[in-house]
Structure formats: C-alpha cells, structure tokens
Steps between C-alpha positions, in 0.01 A plus 500: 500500500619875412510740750485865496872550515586229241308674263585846585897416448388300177250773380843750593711309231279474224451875497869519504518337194239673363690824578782380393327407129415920523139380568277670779182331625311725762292191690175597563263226579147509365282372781199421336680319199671292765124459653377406178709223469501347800101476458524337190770255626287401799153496251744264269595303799197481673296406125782228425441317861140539479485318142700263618301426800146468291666271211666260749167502736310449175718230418495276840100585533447325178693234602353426855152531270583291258587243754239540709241412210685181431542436814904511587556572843843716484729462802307157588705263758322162384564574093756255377698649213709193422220258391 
C-alpha cells in the first residue's frame, strides 16, 4: 500500500523530470471529474456483481427445479452413485 509520503517523494521526481524536459504542469485537481469517476466505477462494480449474482442464482434455481420435478434429491446421504 502507498502512503502519503511515498507518493509525495515519487510525485516530487516526476515533476523533476518534467521540469527538466522544459515542461510545466500546474496540478489542479478537478473534484467533480474525480467524483464522476469514482461513481461510475462503483455503478460498474456494483452492475458487474449484481449480474453475476442473478445469472448464477438463475442457474442453480433451475437446477434444484429441474431436479425436484424428476425427483433427484441433491445432497441425499442414502443415493448410491457407484451402481
């Protein structure tokens, strides 16, 4: 993990070299941009987990249904799989 004085001395020699290219970058962070994003990653993140959730769910329910119409008990102690 990066702490704040890691990446102050890191952020300290990349605009070095940046100086030293005759480049100036004034930092100036745009809150709301940096807001924006974070929303989206966490709308991504939480869209991705929730599909994931439904499909697999969808995919087990049909399953336990399907067996449960013909009659498979899943998990069963007394089933013999070997005869």
């Amino acid at each position: 993990m990066i702490n704040d004085q890691t990446y102050q001395v890191e952020e300290a020699k990349i605009n070095d070299l940046f100086q030293k290219a005759g480049w100036h970058v004034e930092l100036q962070a745009n809150h709301e941009r940096i807001e924006r994003i974070a929303d989206r990653a966490m709308f991504e993140n939480i869209t991705k987990d929730t599909t994931t959730f439904v499909f697999m769910s969808f995919g087990t329910a049909i399953h336990g249904l399907i067996g449960a119409s013909f009659g498979c008990v899943i998990g069963g102690t007394e089933i013999n799989y070997k005869a």
